[in-house]
FIGU-318068 format. One record per residue: residue in one letter; x, y, z of N, C-alpha, C in turn. Coordinates in steps of 0.001 Angstrom, whole numbers, plus 500000, padded with zeros to 6 digits. Layout:
AXYZXYZXYZ;...
***
This chain:
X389299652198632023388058652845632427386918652373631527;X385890651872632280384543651790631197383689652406631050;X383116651917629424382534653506628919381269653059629880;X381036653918629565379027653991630655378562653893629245;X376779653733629412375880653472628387375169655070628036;X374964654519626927374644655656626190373348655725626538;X372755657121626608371528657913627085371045657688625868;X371052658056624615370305658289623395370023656570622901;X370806655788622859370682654799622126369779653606623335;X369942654041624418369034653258625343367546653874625256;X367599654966625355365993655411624973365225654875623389;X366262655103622680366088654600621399365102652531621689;X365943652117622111365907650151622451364590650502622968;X364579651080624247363391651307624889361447651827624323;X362383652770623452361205652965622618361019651924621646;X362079650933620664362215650362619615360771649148620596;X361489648820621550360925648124622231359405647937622432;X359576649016622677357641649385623457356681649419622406;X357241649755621198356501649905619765356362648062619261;X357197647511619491357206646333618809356719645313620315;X356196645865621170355484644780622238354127645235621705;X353790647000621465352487647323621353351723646274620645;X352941646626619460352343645848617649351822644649618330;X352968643932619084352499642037619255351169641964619892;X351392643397621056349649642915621951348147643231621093;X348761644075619995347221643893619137347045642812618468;X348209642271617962347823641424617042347919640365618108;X348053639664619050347310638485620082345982639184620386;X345292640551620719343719641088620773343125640270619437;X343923640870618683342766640596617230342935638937616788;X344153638203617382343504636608617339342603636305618570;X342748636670619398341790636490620341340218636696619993;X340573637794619413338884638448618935338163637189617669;X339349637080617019338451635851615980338369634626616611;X339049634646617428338853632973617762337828632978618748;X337496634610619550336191634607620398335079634276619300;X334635634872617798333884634915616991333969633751616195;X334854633356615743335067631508615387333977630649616703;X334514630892617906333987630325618940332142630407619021;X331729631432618683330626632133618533329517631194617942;X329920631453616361329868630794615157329984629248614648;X330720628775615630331173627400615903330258626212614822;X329165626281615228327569625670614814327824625994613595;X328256627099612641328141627206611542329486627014610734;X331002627231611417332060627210611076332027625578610970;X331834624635611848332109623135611787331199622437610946;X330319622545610718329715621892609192330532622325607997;X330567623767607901331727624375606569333001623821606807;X333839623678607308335267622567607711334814621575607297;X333569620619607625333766619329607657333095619386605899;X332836620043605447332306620141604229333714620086603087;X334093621125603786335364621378602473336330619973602705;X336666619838603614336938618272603864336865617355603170;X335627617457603060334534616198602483334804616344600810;X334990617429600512334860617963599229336288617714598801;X337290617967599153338655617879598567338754616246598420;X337794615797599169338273613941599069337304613419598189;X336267614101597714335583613564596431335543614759594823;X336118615834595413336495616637593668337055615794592912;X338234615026593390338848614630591997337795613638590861;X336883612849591502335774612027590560334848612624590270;X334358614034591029333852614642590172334188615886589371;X335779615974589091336488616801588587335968615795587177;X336422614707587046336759613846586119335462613679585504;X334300613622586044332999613940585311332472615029584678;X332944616435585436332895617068584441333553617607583457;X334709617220583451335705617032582375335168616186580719;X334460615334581216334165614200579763332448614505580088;X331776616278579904330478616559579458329259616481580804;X329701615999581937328456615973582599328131617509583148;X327080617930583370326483618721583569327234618775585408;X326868619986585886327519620260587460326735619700588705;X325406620107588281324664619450588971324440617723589293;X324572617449587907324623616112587745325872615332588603;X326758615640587656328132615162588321328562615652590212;X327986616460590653327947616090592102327062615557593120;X325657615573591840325012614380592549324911612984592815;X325596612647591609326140611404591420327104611305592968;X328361611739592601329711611681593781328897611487595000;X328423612442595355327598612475597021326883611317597202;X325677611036596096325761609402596398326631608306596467;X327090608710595446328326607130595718329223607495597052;X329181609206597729330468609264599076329171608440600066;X328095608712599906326785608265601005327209606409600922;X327012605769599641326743604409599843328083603889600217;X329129604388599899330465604049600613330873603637602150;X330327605382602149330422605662604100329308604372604947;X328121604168604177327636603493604699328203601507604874;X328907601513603480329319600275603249330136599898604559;X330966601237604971332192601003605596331239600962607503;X330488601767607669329655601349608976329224599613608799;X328547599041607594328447598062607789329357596884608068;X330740597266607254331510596594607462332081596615608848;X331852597857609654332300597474611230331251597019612142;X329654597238611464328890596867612641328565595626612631;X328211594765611309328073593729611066328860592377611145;X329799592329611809330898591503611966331013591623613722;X330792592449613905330756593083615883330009592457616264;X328980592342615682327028592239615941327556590988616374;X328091590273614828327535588793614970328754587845616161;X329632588780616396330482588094617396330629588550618233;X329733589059618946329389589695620277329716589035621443;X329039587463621229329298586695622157330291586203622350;X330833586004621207332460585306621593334015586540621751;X333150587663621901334347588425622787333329588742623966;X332463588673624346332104588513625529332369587467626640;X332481586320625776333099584931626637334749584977626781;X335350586218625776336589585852625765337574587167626733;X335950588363626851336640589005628192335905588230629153;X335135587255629549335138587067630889336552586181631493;X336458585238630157337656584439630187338936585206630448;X339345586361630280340414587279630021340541588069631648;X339717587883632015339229588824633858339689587540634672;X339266586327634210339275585067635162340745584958635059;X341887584903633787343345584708633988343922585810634442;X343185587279634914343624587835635325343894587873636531;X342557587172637138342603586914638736343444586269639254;X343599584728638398344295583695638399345823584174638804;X345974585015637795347238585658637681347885586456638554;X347137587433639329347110588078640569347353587375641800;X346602586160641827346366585389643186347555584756643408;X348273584500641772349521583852642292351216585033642578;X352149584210642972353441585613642978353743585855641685;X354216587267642010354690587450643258353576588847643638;X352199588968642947351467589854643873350330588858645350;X350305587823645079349467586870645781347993587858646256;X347433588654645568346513589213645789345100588352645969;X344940587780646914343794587033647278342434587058646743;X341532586164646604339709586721646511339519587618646558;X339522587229648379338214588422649090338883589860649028;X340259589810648808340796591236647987340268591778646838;X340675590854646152339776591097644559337973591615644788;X337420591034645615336006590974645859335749592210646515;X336434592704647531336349593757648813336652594773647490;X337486594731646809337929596257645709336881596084644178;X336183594843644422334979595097643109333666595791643748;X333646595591645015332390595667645879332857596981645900;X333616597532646368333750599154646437333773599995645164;X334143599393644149333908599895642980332193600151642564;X331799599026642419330377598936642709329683600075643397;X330266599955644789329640601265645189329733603082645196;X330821602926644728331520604129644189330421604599642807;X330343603465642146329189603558640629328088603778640809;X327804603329642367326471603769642360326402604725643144;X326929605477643847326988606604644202326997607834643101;X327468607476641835327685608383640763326840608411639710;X325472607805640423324381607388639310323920608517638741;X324152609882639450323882610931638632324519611613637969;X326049611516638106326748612032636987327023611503636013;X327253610062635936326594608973634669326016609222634246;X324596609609634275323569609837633771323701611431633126;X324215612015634290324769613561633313325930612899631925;X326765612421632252327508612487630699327049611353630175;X326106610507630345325058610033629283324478610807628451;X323297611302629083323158612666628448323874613478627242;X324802613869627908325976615144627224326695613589626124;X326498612852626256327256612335624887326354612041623920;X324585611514624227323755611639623754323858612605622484;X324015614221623477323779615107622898324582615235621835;X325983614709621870326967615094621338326874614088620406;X326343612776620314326021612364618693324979612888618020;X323748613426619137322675614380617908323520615295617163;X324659615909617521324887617567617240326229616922616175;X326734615726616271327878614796615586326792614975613938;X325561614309614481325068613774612965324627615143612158;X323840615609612909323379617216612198324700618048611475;X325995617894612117326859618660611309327375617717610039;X327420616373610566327505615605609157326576616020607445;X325338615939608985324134615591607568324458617370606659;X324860618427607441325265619514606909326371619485605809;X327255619175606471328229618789605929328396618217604838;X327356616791604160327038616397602739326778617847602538;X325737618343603125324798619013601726325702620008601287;X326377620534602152327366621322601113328828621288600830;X328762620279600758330042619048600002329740619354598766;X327823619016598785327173618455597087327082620333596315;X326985621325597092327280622549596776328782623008596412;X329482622785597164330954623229596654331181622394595199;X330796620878595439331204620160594354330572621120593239;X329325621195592830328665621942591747329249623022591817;X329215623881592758329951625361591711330967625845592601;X331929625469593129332852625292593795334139626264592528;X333909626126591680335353626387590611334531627919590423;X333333628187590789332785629765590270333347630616591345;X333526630175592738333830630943593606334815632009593627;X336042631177593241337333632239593100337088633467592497;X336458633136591361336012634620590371335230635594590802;X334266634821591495333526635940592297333723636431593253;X334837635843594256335224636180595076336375637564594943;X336918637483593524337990638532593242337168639926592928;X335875639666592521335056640201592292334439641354593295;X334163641099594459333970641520595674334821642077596478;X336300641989596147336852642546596983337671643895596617;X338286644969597312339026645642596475340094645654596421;X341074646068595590342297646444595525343180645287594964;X344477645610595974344832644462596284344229643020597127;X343708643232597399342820641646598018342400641826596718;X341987641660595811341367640990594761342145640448593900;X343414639908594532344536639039593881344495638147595170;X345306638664596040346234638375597204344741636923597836;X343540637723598132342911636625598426342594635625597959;X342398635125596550342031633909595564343298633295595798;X344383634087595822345773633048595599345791632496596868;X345366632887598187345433632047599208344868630719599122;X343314631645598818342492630554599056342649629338598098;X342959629773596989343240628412595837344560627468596546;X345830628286597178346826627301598124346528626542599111;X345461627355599831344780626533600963344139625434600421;X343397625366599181342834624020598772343348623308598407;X344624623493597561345363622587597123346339621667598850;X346067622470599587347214621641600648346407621152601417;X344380621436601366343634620494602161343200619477601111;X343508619448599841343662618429598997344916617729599063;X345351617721599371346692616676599864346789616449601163;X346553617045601930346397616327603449345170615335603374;X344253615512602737343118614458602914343610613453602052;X344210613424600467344556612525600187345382611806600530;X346976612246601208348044611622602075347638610672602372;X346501611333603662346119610376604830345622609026604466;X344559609581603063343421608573602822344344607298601998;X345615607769601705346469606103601210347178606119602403;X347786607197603058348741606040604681347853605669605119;X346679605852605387345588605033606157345503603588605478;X344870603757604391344534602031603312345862601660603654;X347315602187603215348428600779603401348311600613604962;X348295601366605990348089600777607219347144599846607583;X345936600002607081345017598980607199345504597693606256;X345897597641605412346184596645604439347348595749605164;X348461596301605707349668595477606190348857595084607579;X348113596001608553347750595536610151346766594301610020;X346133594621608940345021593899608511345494592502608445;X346534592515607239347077591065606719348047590541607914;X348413591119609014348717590400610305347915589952611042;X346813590354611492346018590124611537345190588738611671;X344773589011610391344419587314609384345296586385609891;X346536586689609788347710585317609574347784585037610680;X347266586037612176347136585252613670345792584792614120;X344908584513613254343942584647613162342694585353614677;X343047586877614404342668587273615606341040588104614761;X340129587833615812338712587755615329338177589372614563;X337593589990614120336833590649613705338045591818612849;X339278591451612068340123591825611153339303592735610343;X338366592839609488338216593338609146337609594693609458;X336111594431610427336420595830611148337653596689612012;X338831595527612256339840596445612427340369597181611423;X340397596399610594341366597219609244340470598006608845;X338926598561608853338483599647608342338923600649609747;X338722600657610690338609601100612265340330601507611658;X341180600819611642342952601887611492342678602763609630;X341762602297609034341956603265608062341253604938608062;X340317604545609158339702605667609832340060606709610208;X341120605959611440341850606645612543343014607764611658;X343104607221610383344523607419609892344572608678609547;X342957609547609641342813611181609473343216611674610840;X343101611116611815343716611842612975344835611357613459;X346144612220613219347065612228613216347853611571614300;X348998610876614511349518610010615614348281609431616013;X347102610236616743346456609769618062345469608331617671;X345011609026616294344018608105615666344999606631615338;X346246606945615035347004605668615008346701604600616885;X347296605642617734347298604653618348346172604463619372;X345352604702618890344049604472619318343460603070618871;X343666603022617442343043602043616657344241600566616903;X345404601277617396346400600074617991346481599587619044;X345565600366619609345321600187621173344140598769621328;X343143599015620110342045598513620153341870597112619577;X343009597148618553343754596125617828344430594593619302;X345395595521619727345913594665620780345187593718621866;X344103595017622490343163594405623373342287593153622551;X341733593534621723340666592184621197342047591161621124;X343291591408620531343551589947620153344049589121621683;X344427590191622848344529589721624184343402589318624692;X342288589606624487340957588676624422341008587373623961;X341149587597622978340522586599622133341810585177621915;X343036585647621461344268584709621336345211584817622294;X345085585345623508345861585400624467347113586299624365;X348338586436625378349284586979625481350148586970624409;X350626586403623812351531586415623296351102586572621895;X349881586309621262349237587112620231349347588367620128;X348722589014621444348884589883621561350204590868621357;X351120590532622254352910591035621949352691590611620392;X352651589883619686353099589692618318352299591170617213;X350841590968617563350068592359617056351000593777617239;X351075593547619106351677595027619038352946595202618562;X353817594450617738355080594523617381354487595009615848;X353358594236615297353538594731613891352764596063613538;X351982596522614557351586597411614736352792598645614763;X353480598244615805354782599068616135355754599363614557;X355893598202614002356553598030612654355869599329611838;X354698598653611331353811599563610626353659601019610839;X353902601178611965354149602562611946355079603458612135;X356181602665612333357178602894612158357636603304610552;X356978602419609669356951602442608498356334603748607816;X354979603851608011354235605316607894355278606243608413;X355812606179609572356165607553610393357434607926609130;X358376606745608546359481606970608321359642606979606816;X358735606377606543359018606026604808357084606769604275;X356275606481604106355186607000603916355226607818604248;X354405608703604808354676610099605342355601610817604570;X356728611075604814357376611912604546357364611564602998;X357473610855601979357146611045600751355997611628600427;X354975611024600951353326611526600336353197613097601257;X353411613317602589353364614700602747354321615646602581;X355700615721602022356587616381602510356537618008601570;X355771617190600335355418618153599444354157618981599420;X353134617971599953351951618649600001351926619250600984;X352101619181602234352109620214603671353149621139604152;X354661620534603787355900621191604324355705621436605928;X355089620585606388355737620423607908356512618894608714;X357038619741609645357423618914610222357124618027611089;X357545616986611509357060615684612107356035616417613798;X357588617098613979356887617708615076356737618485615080;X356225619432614254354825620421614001353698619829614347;X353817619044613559352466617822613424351956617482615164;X353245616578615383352793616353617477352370617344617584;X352855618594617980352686619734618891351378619725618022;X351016620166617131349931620588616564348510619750617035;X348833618437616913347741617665617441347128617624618383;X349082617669619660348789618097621011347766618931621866;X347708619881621048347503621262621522345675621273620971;X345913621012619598344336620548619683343663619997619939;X343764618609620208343478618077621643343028618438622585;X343995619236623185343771620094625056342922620941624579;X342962621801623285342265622330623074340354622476622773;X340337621317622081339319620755621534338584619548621022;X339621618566622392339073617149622334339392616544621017;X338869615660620434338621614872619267338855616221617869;X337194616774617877337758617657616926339079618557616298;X339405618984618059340306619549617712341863618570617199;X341922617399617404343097616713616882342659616587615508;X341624616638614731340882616194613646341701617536613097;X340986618573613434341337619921612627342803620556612222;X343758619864613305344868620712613558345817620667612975;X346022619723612379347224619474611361346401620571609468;X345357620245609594344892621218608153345211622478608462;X344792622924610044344521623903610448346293624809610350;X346991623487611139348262624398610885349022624291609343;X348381623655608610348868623580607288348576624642606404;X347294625560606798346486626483606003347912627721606604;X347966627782608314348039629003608840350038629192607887;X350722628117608047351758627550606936351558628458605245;X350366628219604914350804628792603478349899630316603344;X349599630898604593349259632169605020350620632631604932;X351078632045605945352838632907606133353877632885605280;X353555631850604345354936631167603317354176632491602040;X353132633063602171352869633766601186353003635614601588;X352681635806602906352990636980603359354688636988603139;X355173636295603512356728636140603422356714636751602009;X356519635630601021356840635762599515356837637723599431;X355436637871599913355181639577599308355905640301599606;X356640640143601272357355641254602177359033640895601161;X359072639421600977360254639562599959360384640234598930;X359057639839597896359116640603596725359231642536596825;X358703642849598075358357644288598193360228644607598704;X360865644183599742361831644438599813363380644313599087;X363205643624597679364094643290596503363968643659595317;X364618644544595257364061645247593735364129644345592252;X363269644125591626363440643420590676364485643633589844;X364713642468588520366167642592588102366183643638586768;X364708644308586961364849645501585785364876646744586239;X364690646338587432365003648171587840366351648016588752;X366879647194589375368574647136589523369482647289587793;X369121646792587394369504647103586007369737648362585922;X368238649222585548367832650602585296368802651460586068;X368866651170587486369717652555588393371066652060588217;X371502651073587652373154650295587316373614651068586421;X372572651340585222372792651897583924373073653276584266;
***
């Protein structure tokens, strides 16, 4: 005979239940609610991101200045210039090499369209001319039918490098602020708050810097050896404008996977321009190598300590910011889930420490 279910202990689940869905649906309200007010704020939250950013990748030289007597002010005015004439060095180094060989990847995609045709016309697609011609002519007119929504996301990208540079130009200026009194904050910040938050919060925030100080630095050497090995392949096939590639993959190398194969994407095409097919296959193999290399050996030494995530944390993480938020959001998401990481690795710590009695008061009730 089987037992039937118990009346008391099913009401019990039921209630256990309903209490612990409540809990979850406030706390998805109250992320919802900040990320409506993050959303809000946006204009003012994304200069401060791209600031502290900016700042964890130039403290250490001006850690080191004011270490041996310079004044605060001084020593981050200095840094901010030298991050200004850098950033600029590195635009020159991609625009100035583009500029001057404009024409000869212009001759080398027309040349690159003509073996394409070539290539088509013969088997096994035998795709004819006036095929080729009848599907450019409709393209054509398709483009010009869309002369106004062109012109709309002309516009809207317009806009979107005015609103690119303004958060930059923000972004120095209080780079050159955190740098100067950046180390006063914590104190005052413990200062302001009560209770317990006037521990619990500095210790975050000092973890959070230390792990957006190692995600920016990680990147900023897997990036240089990626540029350094893609680079020196590169050269040795002699495929044209190497060096703005190798700054262009040391770039990419802050945005995670995507920025890789973006900048490998871009790599391949010029040298299929420019040195043909089988240049090309040779690039994308060492490309493939190289990052294979980062994914397997780099990486996981230089981050495994500073972030503690996983490979695919990282995908999903990128993924999602992405769908989420385009460009930026792949930019943000790996810090972003690295911060939300030592939020929880520290709530953990407390709910541990609160639920284990230390080894002097197990002692005490032993005795």
């Amino acid at each position: 005979m089987s037992a039937g279910l118990s009346a008391a202990r099913t009401r019990a689940v039921l209630r256990t239940s309903a209490r612990v869905s409540g809990e979850l649906l406030l706390i998805l309200v109250m992320l919802a609610v900040t990320l409506w007010v993050l959303g809000r704020m946006w204009s003012v939250v994304w200069p401060l991101l791209v600031g502290l950013l900016l700042t964890t990748l130039t403290w250490p030289p001006a850690r080191f200045l004011r270490r041996h007597g310079w004044r605060p002010a001084l020593a981050a005015a200095v840094v901010t210039v030298a991050f200004l004439l850098v950033v600029l060095g590195i635009v020159a180094l991609i625009a100035v090499p583009m500029s001057s060989q404009t024409d000869e990847l212009t001759d080398g995609v027309v040349e690159g369209i003509q073996r394409l045709r070539e290539w088509a016309a013969g088997p096994p697609l035998n795709i004819g001319d006036d095929e080729i011609t009848g599907a450019m002519d409709s393209a054509v007119a398709r483009i010009q039918d869309s002369v106004g929504s062109i012109t709309t996301a002309v516009a809207t990208g317009v806009g979107a490098v005015v609103n690119g540079l303004i958060t930059a130009v923000l972004g120095v200026f209080l780079m050159f602020f955190f740098l100067k009194d950046g180390p006063r904050f914590l104190p005052w910040l413990a200062r302001q708050l009560p209770g317990r938050l006037a521990t619990d919060v500095p210790v975050v925030a000092l973890r959070g810097w230390e792990t957006l100080g190692s995600f920016v630095r990680s990147q900023a050497l897997v990036g240089l050896l990626d540029a350094v090995f893609i680079g020196l392949g590169l050269w040795i096939l002699d495929v044209p404008l190497v060096l703005p590639l190798a700054v262009l993959t040391f770039v990419s190398a802050f945005v995670p996977i995507v920025g890789a194969l973006f900048a490998g994407f871009v790599a391949v095409l010029i040298a299929l321009v420019s040195n043909g097919l089988t240049d090309a296959l040779i690039v994308l193999a060492i490309i493939v190598v190289v990052q294979q290399l980062e994914g397997n050996v780099f990486q996981p030494i230089l981050q495994s300590r500073g972030l503690g995530l996983h490979a695919a944390v990282i995908l999903l993480a990128v993924t999602l910011g992405g769908s989420l938020s385009g460009i930026v959001g792949s930019l943000l998401a790996v810090p972003l889930a690295a911060l939300i990481a030592v939020v929880w690795n520290y709530v953990r710590e407390q709910l541990t420490d609160q639920l284990t009695d230390p080894p002097e008061a197990a002692a005490t009730a032993d005795g």
